[in-house]
DRENRO-875948 format. One record per residue (C-alpha): residue number from 1; residue in one letter; chain; x, y, z. Coordinates in steps of 0.2 Angstrom, whole numbers. Layout:
r num = NUM	residu = a	chaine = A	east = X	north = Y	up = Z
...
END
This chain:
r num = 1	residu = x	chaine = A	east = 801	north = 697	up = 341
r num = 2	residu = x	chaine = A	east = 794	north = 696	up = 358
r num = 3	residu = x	chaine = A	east = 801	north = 679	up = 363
r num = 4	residu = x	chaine = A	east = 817	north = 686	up = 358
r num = 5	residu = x	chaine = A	east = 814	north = 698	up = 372
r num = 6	residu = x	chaine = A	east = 804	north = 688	up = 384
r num = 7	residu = x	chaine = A	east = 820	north = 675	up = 384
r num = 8	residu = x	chaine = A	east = 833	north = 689	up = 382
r num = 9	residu = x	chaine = A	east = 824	north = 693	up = 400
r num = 10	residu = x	chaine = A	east = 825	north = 676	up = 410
r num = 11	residu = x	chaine = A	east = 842	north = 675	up = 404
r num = 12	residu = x	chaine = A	east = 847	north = 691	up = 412
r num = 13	residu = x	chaine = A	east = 835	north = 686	up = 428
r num = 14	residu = x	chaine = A	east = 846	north = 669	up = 429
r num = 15	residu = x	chaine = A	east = 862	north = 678	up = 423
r num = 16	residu = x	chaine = A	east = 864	north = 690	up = 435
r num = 17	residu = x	chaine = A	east = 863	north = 684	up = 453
r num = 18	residu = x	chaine = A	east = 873	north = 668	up = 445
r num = 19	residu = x	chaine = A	east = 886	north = 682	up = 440
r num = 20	residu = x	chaine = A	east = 887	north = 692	up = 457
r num = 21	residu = x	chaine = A	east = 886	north = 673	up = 467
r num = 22	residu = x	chaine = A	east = 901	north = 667	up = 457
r num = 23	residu = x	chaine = A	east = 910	north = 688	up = 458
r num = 24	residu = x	chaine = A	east = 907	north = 685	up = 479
r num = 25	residu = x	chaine = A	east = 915	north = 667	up = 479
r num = 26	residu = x	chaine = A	east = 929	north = 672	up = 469
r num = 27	residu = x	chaine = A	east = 930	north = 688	up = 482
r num = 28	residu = x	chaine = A	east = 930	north = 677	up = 497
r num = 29	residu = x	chaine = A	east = 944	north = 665	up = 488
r num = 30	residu = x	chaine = A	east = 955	north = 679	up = 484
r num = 31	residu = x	chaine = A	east = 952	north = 687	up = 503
r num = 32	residu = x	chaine = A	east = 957	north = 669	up = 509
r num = 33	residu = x	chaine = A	east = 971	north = 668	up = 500
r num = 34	residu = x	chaine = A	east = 978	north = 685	up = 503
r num = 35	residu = x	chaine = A	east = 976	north = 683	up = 522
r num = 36	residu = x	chaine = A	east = 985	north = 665	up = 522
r num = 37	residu = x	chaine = A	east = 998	north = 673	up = 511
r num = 38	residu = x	chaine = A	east = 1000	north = 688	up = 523
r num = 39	residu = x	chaine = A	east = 1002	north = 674	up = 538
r num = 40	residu = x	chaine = A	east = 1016	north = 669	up = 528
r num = 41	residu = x	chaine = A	east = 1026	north = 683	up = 527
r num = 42	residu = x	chaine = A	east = 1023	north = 690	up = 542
r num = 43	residu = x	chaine = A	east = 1026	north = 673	up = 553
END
């Protein structure tokens, strides 16, 4: 039962800032995106 736990645990430790890296890029994209699409329709 406690290596469940003790891998349950480095899964979340690798999970997470892997999550919130790929949630940023996918921000950064989309900010990109809407920016060049503003440019678009305001040119």
């Amino acid at each position: 039962m406690n290596n469940i736990q003790e891998s349950a645990f480095l899964f979340l430790i690798f999970f997470i800032p892997l999550f919130l890296i790929l949630f940023f890029l996918l921000l950064f994209f989309y900010s990109i995106l809407l920016d060049s699409v503003f440019l678009f329709y305001s040119s």
